[in-house]
LOSE-451477 format. One record per residue: x, y, z of N, C-alpha, C, O in turn; residue in one letter. Coordinates in pm, whole numbers, padded with zeros to 5 digits, always signed. Example, Ala and Ser with C-alpha at 12.3 -4.5 7.8 and 13.67 -1.06 7.14 Angstrom:
+01319-00569+00780+01230-00450+00780+01320-00330+00780+01424-00332+00846A +01285-00225+00708+01367-00106+00714+01290+00003+00787+01341+00114+00804S 
//
This chain:
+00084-00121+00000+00000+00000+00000+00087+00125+00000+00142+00154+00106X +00109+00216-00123+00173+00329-00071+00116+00398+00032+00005+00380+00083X +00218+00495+00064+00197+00585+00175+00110+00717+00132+00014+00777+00181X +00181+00729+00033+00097+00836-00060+00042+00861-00166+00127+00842-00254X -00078+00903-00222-00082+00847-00375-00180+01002-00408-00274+01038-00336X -00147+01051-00490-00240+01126-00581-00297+01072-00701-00221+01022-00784X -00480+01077-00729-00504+01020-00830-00575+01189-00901-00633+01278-00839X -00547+01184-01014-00568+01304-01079-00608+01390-01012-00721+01408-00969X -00479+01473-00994-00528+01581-00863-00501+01756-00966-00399+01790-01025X -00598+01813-00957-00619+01925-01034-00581+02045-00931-00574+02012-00813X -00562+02155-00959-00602+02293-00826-00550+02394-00942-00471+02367-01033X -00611+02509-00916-00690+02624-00990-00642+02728-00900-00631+02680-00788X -00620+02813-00902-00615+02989-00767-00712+03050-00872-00716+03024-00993X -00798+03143-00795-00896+03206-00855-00918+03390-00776-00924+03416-00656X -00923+03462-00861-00924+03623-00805-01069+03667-00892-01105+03615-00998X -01142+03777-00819-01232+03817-00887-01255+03842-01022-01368+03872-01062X -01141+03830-01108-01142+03880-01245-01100+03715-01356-01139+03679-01467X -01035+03672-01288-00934+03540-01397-00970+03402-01268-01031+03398-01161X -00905+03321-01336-00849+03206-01290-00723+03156-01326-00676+03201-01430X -00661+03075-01264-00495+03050-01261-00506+02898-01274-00600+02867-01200X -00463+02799-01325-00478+02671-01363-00309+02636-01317-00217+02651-01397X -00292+02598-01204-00149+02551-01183-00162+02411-01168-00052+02359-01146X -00278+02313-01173-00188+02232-01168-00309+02072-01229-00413+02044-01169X -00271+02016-01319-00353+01933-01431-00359+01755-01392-00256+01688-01401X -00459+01708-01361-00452+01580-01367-00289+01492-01340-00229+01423-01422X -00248+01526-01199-00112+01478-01143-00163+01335-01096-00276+01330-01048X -00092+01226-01104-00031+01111-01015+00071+01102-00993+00167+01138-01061X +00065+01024-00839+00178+01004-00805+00171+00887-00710+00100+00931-00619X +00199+00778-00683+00253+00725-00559+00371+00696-00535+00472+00684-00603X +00339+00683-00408+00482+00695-00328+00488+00572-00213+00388+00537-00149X +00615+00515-00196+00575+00402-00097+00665+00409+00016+00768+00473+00037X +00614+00347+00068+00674+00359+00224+00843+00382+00214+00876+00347+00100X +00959+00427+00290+01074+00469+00300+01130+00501+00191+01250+00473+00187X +01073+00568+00068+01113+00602-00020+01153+00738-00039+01077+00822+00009X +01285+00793-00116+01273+00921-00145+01241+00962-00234+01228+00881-00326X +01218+01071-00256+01167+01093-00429+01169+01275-00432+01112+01354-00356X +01257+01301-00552+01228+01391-00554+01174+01487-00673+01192+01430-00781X +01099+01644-00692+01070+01632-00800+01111+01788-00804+01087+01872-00717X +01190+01808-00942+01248+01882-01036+01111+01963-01179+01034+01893-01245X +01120+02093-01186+01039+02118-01297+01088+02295-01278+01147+02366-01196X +01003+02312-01445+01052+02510-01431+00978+02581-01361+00859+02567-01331X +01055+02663-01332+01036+02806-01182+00859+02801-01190+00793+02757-01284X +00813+02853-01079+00642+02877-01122+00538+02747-01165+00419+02755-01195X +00616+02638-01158+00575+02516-01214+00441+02403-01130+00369+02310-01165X +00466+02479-01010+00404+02450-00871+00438+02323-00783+00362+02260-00709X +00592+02298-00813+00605+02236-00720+00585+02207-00546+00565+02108-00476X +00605+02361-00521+00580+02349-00342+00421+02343-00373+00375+02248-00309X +00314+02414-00454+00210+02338-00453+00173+02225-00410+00084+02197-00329X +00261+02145-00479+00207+01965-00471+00228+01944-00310+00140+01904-00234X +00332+01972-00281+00393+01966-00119+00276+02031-00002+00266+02006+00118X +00220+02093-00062+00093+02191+00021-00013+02101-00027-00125+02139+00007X -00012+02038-00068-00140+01955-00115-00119+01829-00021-00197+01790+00066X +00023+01764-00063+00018+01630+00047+00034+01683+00200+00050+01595+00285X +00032+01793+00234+00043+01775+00381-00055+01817+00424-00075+01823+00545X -00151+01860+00325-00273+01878+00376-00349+01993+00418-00453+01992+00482X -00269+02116+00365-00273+02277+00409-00364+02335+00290-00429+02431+00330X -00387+02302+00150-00449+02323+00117-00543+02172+00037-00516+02053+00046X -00653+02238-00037-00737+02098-00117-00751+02131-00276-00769+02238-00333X -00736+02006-00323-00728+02008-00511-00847+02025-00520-00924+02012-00425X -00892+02069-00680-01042+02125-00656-01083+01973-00759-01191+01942-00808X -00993+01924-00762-01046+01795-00843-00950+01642-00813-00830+01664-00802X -00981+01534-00803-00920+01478-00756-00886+01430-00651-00927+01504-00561X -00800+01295-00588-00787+01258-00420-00621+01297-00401-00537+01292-00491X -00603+01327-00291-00450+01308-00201-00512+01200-00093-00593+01217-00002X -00449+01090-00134-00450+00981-00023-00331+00957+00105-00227+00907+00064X -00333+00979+00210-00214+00911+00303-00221+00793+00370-00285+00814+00472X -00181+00660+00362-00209+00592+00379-00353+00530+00332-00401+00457+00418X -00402+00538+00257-00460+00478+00176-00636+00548+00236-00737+00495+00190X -00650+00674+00343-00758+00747+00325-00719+00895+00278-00617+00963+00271X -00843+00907+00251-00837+01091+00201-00822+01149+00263-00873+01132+00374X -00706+01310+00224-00609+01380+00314-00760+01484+00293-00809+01502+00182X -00827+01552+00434-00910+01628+00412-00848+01719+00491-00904+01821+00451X -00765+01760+00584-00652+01820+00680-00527+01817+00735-00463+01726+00789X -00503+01936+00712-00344+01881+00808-00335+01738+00844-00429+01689+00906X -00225+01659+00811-00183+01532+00882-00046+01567+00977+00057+01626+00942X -00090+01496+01136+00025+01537+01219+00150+01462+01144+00267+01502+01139X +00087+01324+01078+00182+01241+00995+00263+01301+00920+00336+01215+00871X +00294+01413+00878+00376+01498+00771+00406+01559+00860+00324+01597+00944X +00585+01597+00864+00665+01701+00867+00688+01794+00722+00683+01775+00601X +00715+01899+00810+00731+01985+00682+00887+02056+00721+00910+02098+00835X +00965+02061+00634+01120+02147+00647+01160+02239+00549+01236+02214+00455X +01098+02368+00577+01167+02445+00458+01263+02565+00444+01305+02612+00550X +01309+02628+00314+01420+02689+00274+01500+02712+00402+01614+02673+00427X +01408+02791+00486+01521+02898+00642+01459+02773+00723+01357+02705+00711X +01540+02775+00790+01526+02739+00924+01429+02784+00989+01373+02692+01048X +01371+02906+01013+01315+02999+01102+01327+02918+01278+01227+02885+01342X +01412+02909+01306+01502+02884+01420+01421+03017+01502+01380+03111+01435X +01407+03013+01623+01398+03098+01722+01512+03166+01768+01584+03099+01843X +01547+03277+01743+01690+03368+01818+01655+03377+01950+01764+03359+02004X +01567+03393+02048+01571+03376+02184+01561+03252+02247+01562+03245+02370X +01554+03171+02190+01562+03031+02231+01693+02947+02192+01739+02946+02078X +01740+02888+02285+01866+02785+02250+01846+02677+02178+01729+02638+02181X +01925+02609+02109+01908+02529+01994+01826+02350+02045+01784+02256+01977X +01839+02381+02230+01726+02282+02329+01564+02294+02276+01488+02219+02216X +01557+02404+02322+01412+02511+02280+01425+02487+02191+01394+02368+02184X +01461+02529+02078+01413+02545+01978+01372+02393+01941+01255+02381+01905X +01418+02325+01943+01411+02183+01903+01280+02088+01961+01240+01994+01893X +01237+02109+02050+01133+02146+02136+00977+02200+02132+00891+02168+02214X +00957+02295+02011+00916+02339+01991+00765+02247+01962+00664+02260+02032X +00777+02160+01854+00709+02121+01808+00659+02012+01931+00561+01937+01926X +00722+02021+02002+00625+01836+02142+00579+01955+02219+00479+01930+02288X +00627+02090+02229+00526+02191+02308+00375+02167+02273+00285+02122+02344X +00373+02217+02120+00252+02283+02077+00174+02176+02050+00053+02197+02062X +00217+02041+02009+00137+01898+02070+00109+01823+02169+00059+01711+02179X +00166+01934+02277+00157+01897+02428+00191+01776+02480+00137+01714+02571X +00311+01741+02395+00353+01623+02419+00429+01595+02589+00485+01699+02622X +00444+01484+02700+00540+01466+02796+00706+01539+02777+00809+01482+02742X +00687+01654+02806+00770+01717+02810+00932+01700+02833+01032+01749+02780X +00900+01580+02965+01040+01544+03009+01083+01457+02919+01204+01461+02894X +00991+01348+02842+01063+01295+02756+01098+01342+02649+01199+01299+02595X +01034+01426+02602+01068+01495+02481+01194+01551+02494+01264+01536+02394X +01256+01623+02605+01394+01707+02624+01473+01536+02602+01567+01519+02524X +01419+01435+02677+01577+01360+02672+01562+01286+02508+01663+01272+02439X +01436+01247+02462+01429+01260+02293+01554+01345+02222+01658+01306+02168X +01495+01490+02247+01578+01642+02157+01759+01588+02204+01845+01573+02118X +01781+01569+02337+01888+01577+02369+01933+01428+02315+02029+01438+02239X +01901+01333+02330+01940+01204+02199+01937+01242+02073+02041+01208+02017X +01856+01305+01998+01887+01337+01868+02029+01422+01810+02126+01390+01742X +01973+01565+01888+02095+01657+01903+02247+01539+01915+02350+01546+01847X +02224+01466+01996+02381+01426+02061+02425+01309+01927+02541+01283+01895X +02319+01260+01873+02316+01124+01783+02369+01192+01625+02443+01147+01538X +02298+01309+01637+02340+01369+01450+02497+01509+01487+02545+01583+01401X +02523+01504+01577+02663+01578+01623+02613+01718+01662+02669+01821+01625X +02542+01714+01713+02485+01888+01755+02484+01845+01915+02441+01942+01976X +02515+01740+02005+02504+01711+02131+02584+01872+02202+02513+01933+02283X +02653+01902+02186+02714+02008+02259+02730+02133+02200+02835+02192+02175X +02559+02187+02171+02539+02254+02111+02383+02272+02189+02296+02349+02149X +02377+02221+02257+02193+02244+02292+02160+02370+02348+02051+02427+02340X +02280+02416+02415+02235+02550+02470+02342+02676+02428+02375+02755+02516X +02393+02692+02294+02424+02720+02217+02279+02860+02206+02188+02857+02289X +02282+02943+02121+02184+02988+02062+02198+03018+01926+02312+03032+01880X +02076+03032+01839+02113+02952+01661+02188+03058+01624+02238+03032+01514X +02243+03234+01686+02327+03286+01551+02472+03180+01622+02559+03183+01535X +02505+03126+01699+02628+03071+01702+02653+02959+01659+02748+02907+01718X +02597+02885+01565+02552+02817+01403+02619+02802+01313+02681+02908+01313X +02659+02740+01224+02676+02769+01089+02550+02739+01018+02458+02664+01050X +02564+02808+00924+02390+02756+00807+02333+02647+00784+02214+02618+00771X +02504+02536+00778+02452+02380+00771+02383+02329+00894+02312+02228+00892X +02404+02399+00998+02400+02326+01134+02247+02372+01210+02177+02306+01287X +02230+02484+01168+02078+02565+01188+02000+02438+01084+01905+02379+01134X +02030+02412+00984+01912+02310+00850+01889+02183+00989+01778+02151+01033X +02052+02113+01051+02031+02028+01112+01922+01992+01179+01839+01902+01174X +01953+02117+01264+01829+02125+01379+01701+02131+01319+01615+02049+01349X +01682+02217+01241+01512+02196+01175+01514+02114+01133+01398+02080+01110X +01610+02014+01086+01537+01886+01068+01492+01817+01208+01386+01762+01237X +01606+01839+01282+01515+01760+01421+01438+01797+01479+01349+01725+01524X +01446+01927+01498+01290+01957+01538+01191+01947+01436+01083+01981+01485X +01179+01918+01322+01066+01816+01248+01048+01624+01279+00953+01545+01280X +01153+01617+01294+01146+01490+01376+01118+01436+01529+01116+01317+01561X +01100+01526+01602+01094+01516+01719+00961+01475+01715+00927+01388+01796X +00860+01533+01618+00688+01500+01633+00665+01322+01580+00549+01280+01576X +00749+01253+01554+00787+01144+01471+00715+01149+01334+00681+01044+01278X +00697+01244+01293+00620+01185+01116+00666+01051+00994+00778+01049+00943X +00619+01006+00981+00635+00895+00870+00637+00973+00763+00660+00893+00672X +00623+01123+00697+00663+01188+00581+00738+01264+00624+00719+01322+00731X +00831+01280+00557+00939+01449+00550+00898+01527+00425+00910+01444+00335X +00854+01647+00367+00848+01710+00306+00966+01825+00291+00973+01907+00382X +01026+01832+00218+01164+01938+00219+01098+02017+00079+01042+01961-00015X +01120+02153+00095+01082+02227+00016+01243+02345-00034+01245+02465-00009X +01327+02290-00086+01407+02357-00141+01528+02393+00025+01559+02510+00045X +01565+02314+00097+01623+02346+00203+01771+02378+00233+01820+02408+00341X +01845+02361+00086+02001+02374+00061+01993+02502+00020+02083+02584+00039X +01883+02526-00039+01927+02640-00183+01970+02817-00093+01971+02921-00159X +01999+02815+00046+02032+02938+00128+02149+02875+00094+02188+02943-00001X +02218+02802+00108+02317+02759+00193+02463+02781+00055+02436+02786-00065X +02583+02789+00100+02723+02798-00003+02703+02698-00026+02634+02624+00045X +02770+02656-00159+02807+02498-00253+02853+02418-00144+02764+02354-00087X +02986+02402-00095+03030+02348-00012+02959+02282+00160+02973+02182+00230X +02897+02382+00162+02792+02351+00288+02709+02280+00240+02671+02178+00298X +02661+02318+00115+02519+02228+00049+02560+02098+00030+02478+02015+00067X +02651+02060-00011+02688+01904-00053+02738+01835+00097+02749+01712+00099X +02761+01891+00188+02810+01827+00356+02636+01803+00373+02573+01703+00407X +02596+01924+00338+02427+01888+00466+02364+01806+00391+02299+01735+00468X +02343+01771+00272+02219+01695+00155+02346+01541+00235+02281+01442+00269X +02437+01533+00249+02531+01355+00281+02440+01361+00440+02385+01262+00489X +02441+01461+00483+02370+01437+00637+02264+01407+00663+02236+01323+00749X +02178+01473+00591+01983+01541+00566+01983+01372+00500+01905+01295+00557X +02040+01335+00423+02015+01182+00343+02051+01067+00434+01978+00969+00450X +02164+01085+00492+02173+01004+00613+02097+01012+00714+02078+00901+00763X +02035+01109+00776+01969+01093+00883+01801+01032+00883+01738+00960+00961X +01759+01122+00713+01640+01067+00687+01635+00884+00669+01547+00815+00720X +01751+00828+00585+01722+00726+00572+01771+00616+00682+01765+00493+00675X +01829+00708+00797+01880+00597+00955+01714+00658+00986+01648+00566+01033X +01668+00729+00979+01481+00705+01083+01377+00619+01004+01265+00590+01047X +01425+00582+00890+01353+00522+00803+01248+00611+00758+01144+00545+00761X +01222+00739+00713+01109+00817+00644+01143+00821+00524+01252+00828+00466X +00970+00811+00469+00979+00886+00357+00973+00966+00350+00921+01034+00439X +01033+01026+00221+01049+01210+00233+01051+01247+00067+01116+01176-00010X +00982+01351+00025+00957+01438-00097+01063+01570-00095+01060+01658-00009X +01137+01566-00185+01245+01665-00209+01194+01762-00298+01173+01711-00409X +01161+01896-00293+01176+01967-00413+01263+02081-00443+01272+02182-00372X +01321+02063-00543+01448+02120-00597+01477+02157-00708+01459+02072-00796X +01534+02298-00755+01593+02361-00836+01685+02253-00922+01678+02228-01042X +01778+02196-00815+01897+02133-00861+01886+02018-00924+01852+01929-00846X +01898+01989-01016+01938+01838-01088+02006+01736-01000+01969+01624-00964X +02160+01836-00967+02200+01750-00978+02216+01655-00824+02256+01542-00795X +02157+01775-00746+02083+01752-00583+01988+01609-00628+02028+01494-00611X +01839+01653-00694+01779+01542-00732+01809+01431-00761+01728+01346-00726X +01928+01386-00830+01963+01303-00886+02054+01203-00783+02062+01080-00789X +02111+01281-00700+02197+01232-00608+02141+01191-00500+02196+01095-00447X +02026+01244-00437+01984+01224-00328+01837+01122-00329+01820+01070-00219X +01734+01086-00427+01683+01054-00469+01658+00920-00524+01717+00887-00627X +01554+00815-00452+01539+00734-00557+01469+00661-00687+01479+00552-00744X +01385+00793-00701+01278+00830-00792+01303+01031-00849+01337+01113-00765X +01287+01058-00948+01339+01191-00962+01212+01190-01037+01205+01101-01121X +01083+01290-01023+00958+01304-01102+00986+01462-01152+01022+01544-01068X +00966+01503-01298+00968+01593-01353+00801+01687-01401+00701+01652-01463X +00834+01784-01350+00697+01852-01386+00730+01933-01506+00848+01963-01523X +00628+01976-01602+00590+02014-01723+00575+02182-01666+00583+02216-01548X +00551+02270-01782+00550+02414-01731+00370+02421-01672+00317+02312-01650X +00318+02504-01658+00190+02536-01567+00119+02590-01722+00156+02666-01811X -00002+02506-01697-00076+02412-01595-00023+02274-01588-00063+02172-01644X +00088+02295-01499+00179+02138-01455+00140+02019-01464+00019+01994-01459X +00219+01936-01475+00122+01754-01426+00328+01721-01437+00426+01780-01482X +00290+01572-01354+00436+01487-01434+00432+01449-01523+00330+01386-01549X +00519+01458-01612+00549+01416-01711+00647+01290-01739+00599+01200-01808X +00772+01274-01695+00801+01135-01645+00838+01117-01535+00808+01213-01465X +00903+01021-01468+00936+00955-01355+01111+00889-01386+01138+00790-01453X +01193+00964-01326+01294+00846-01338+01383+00719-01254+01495+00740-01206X +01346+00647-01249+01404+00574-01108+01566+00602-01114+01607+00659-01215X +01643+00572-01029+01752+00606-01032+01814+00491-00938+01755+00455-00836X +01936+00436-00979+02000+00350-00956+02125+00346-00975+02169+00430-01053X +02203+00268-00923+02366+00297-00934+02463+00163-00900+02438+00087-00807X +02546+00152-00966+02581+00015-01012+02639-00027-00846+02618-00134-00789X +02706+00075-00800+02756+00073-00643+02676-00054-00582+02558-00068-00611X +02753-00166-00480+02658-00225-00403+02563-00164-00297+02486-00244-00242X +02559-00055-00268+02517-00003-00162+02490+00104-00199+02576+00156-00270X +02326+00211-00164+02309+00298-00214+02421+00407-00165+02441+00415-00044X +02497+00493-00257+02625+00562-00230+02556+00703-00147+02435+00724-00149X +02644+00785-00083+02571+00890-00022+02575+00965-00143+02637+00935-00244X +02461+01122-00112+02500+01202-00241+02592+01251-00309+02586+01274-00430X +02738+01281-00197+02822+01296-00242+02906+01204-00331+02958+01251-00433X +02923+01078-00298+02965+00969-00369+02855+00932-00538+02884+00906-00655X +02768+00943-00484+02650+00939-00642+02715+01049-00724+02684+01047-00843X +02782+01125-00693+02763+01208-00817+02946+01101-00904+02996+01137-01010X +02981+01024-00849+03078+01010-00890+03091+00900-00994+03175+00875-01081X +02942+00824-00943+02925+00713-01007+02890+00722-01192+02869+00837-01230X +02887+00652-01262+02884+00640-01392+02789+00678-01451+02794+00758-01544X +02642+00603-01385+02517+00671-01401+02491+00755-01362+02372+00751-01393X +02506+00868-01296+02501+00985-01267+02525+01097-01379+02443+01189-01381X +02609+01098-01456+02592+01191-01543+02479+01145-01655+02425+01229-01728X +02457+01040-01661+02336+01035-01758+02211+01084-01748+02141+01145-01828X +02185+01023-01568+02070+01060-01527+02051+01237-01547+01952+01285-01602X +02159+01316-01493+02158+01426-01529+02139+01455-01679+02024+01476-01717X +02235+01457-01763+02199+01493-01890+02055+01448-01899+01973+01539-01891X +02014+01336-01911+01851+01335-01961+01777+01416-01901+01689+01457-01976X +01773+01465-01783+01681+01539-01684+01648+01656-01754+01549+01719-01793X +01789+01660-01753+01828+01865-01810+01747+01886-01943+01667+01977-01960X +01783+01773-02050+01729+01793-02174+01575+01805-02174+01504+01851-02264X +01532+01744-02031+01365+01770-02060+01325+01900-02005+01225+01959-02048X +01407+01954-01900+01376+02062-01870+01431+02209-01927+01417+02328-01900X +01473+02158-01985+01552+02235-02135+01400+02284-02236+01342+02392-02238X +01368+02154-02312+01265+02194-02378+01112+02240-02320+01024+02294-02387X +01108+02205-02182+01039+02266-02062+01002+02454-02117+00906+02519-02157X +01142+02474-02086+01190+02639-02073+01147+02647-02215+01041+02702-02246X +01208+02607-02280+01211+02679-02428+01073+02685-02452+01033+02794-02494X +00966+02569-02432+00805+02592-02472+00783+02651-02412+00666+02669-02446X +00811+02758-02272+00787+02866-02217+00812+02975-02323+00720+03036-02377X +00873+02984-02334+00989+03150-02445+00964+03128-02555+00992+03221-02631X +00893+02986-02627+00873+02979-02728+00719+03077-02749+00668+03089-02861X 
//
């Protein structure tokens, strides 16, 4: 049973004068500990789709299934992690982490020795009472990931979460963000600018078409390596530049039927 499945899922924005058609008869499933991520041009509505599976907004046509009933609200089951951090500056990187077993009123005391196992397990242990400007950029993403994990969700949703960050930082945190997601066992939806992020981190890469969007293909992704390689190591592998080149070429003629 996937975890997630869209069966022709439509959504429209509408203002007193026009209507906006972003997004056309989409499928998708998705299955349990899988990653997948999906790539398409600017405006294309990707974080759309992401606002659709977690349940913040509704398609005006079509189902979002989670676990195999209809998403009619927020699911606590979805985490969501995006671009900033939005980290709390008066709160220590404890607090902040915290945050989320507050506002679900979760057992408090366990939750701190939870935050303080996580923190200590992904290398932020001596850092809890730290406060986030004394950070680096990679290390602020860390924490919002754990404080998205602290609520335990069975989805991760990442909505573009490198793209603040320098080259060099970006390729350390996507080997971490990939390691940590796949030591909790979640599934998680990537959406990204980057190819070559997608390609690396990913074991499904779905491409969207320009707006009024849908997918257009799906590419599984695989690598001769015995062992799935981290992202950094994928990019080294053989299939990796293919997968890229093909990607690009579709989102190539993507753009151009835009400008055309």
């Amino acid at each position: 049973m996937p975890q997630i499945e869209l069966r022709n899922v439509s959504l429209s924005y509408f203002t007193l004068k026009s209507e906006t058609e972003a997004l056309r008869d989409v499928h998708l499933s998705v299955e349990n500990g899988e990653f997948i991520s999906i790539v398409g041009p600017s405006g294309c509505g990707k974080s759309t789709l992401l606002s659709l599976i977690s349940g913040m907004i509704q398609p005006i046509k079509g189902d979002v299934l989670l676990f195999n009933l209809p998403l009619k609200e927020a699911s606590k089951r979805v985490g969501y992690m995006l671009q900033h951090d939005f980290l709390f500056e008066w709160r220590d990187i404890l607090s902040n982490v915290m945050v989320g077993a507050e506002i679900r009123r979760m057992d408090l005391k366990l939750a701190k020795e939870k935050a303080l196992s996580l923190l200590d397990r992904y290398g932020l242990g001596g850092f809890a009472h730290h406060n986030p400007n004394q950070l680096s950029g990679g290390m602020r993403q860390r924490v919002a990931l754990i404080r998205t994990l602290m609520t335990d969700p069975d989805i991760l949703l990442l909505d573009e979460p490198f793209s603040a960050l320098d080259f060099q930082t970006r390729l350390n945190l996507q080997d971490d963000i990939s390691s940590i997601i796949r030591d909790q066992g979640k599934t998680a939806i990537l959406v990204t600018h980057d190819i070559s992020e997608a390609v690396a981190m990913a074991n499904r890469v779905c491409v969207m078409s320009r707006r009024p969007s849908t997918i257009t293909t799906i590419h599984n992704i695989h690598f001769s390596a015995e062992q799935r390689p981290s992202p950094l190591d994928a990019r080294k592998q053989p299939e990796y530049t293919q997968y890229f080149n093909r990607i690009w070429k579709e989102l190539e003629g993507n753009v151009s039927a835009i400008n055309g």
